[in-house]
N, C-alpha and C positions, 0 to 999 in steps of 0.2 A: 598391569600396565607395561614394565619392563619384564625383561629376561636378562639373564646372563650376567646377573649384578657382581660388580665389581666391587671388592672388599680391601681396606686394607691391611695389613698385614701388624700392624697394634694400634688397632682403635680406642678410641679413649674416650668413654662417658663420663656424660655429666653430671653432677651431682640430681638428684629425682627433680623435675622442673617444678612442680609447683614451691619448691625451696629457692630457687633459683632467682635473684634477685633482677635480673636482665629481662625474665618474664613473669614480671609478677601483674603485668597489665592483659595476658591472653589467657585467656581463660580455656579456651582450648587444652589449649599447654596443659593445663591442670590439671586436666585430665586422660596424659599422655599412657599412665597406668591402665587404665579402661580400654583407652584407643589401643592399645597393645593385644589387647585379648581380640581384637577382629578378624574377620581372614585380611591378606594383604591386599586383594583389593582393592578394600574398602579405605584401608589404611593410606592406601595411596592417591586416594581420589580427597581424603579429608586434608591431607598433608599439601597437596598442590595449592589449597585453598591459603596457607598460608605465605608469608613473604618468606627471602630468602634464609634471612636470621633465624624466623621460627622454624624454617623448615629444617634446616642443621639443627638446633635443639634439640629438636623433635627425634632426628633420627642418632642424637648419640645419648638417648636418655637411656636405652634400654637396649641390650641385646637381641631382642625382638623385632625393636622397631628398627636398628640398625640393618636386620638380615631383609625385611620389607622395603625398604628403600633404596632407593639408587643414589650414588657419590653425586656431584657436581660434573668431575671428570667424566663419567657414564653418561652422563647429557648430553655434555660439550661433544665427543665420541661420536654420541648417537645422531644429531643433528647434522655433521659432516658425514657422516654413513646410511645414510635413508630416511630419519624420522620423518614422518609427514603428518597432514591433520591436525587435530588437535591437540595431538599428542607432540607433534612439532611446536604449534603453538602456545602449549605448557611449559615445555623446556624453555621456547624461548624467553620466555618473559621472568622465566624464577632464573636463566642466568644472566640476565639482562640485569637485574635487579639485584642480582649478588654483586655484581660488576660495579652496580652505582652506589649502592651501601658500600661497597670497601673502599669507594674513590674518596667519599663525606665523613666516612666512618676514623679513616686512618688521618691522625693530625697531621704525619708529613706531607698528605697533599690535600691537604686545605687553598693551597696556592693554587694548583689546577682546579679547585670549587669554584674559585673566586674569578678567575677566567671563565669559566664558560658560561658564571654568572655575566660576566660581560660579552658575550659574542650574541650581539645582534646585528637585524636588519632594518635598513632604514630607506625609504623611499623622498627618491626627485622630488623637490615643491616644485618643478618646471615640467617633467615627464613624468604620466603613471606606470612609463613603459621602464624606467631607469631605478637600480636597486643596489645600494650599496652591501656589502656584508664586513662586520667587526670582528677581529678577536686581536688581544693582547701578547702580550710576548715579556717576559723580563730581561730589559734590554743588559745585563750584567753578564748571563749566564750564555743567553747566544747568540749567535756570530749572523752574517748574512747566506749564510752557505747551509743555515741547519733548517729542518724540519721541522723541527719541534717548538709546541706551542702556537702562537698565530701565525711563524712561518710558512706553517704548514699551507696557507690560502696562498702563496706564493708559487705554490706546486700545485694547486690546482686553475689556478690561473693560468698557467704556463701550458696546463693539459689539457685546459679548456681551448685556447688559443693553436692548439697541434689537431686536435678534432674537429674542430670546425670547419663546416662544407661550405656556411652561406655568411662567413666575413663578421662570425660574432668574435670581435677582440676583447677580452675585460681588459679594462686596467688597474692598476694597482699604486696604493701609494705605504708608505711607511711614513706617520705621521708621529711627531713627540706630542703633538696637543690631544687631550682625553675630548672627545665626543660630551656634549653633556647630559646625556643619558644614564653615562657610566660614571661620572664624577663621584656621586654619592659610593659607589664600590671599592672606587678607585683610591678612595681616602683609607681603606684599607689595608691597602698594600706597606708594605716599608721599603719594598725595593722599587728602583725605577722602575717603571712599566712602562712601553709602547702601546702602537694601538699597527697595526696592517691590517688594510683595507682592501676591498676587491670589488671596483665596479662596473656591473654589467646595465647594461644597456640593449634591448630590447626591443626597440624603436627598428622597425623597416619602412624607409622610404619608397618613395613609386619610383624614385633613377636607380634601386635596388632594383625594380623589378624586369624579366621582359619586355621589351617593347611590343603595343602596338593590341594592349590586354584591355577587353572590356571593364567597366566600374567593378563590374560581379566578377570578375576574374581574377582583377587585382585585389580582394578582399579576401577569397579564397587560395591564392597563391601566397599571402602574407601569411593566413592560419597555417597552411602546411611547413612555408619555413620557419616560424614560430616553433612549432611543436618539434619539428626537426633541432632546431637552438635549444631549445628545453630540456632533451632529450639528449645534447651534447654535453650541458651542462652536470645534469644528472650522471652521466656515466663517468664522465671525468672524475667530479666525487666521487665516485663508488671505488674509481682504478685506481686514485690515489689512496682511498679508505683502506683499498683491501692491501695495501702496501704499508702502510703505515702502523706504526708500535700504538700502546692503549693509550696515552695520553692526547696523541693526536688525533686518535680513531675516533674519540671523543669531541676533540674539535670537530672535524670535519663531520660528524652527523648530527649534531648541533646545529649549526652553520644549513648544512642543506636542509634539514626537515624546517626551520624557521623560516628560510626559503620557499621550499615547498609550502608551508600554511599560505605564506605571503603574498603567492603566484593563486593558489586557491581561491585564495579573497577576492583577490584583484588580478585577473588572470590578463595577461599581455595581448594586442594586438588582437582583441574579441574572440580567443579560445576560450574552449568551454569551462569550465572546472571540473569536469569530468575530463578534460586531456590529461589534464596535469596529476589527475589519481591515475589512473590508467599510465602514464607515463613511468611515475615512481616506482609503480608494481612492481618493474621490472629488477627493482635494485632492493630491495626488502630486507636486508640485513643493515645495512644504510640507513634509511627509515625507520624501522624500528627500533635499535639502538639512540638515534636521535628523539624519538618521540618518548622512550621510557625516560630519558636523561630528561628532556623538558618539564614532564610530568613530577621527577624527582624532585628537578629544581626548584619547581614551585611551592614546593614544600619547608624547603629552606631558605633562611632571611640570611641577609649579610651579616650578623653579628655571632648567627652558630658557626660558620665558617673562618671568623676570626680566631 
């Protein structure tokens, strides 16, 4: 599957895994001695099947399996250097997945769990076209001038509002009161927490539009500036994504792929839900990152993150 594996220079195995207390539930694992005797291959198609954790396991049980396998770094590599296919879409999802095991895994950021446990979306009881987005912030540690944490919707607010062709403004609020969705989380925390909001609005009027446009015109001139808004919104995410360090990068694909479901469902101003896959496509590292995280999340309660 690869070439050119990258090794490092004192590698350090593991004690033989079926000893190994960490995997004493994969039974795979078990039998990493066996897997060892295949060509690499094969060894490499059984090993993707695994998560991130067993997949390192797996390749520091043996000398064998270490020279069959590829680093993490060799992925990461590979993916900015041509991966494509399948083979793209392996990489991505086992570094995806190493990324969110280490974020749950490591107790000092249990606080970023507990936040993105809280960044949701909430829809207008007065507009289906109107949608707020949440994430938190600990109001101790930053300032109004930082990035990081729920700040981070503050700068894409700002970039959504710089892109925009057809007068989609969000706004935004910084609010001390918890949402009560997130109350139950929030009870969590020991430190003050904020909440920064970012809401968009979706809604095109007919004194939006050209004058002088048939019923059928005006319906079809709403879809296209629609998808156009959609598609500003989307990108802005992604510009701020691609600028931003892990913690936030975290937020922000969170934040829009919850988005993104939420436009899916209930797609604005009578676009299809095929616009809105078709639209995201374009930003896929975004997306996906967002979708594994959610995926994760739902795996974990607010009390292992405690």
């Amino acid at each position: 599957m690869f070439t050119n594996t990258q090794k490092s220079s004192n590698p350090t195995f593991l004690p033989p895994l079926s000893s190994s207390p960490a995997n004493k539930n994969s039974p795979l694992l078990d039998n990493a001695l066996s897997i060892s005797n295949l060509p690499a291959e094969i060894i490499q198609k059984i090993a993707f099947n695994f998560n991130s954790q067993d997949y390192s396991n797996l390749r520091s049980s043996s000398v064998s399996l270490y020279s069959a396998l590829d680093s993490f770094e060799y992925m990461e590599k590979g993916l900015t250097s041509g991966f494509s296919g399948n083979l793209e879409k392996t990489c991505e999802a086992m570094i995806a997945d190493k990324s969110i095991r280490e974020l749950f895994l490591d107790k000092t950021k249990h606080d970023i769990g507990l936040i993105l446990k809280c960044c949701a979306i909430t829809n207008s009881p007065d507009s289906p076209n109107e949608v707020s987005l949440h994430a938190p912030y600990f109001a101790d540690k930053f300032n109004k001038d930082s990035k990081e944490n729920g700040r981070v919707l503050d700068d894409c607010r700002k970039e959504i509002a710089n892109e925009s062709n057809y007068m989609l403004i969000p706004s935004g609020a910084d609010q001390a009161n918890i949402p009560p969705y997130a109350k139950e989380i929030f009870d969590l925390f020991s430190r003050k927490t904020r909440m920064v909001e970012m809401n968009l609005d979706m809604t095109i009027s007919d004194e939006d539009l050209p004058e002088n446009l048939t019923e059928e015109q005006k319906v079809e001139t709403k879809k296209i500036m629609t998808k156009k808004n959609i598609d500003c919104v989307f990108k802005s995410f992604n510009n701020i994504f691609n600028e931003s360090s892990n913690n936030e990068q975290h937020i922000i694909a969170i934040c829009a792929e919850k988005l993104r479901q939420h436009w899916i469902s209930t797609p604005p101003n009578g676009i299809g839900q095929d616009d809105i896959i078709n639209l995201s496509s374009e930003y896929k590292a975004l997306f996906s990152k967002g979708k594994n995280l959610i995926e994760r999340l739902s795996t974990i309660n607010c009390q292992q993150l405690k």
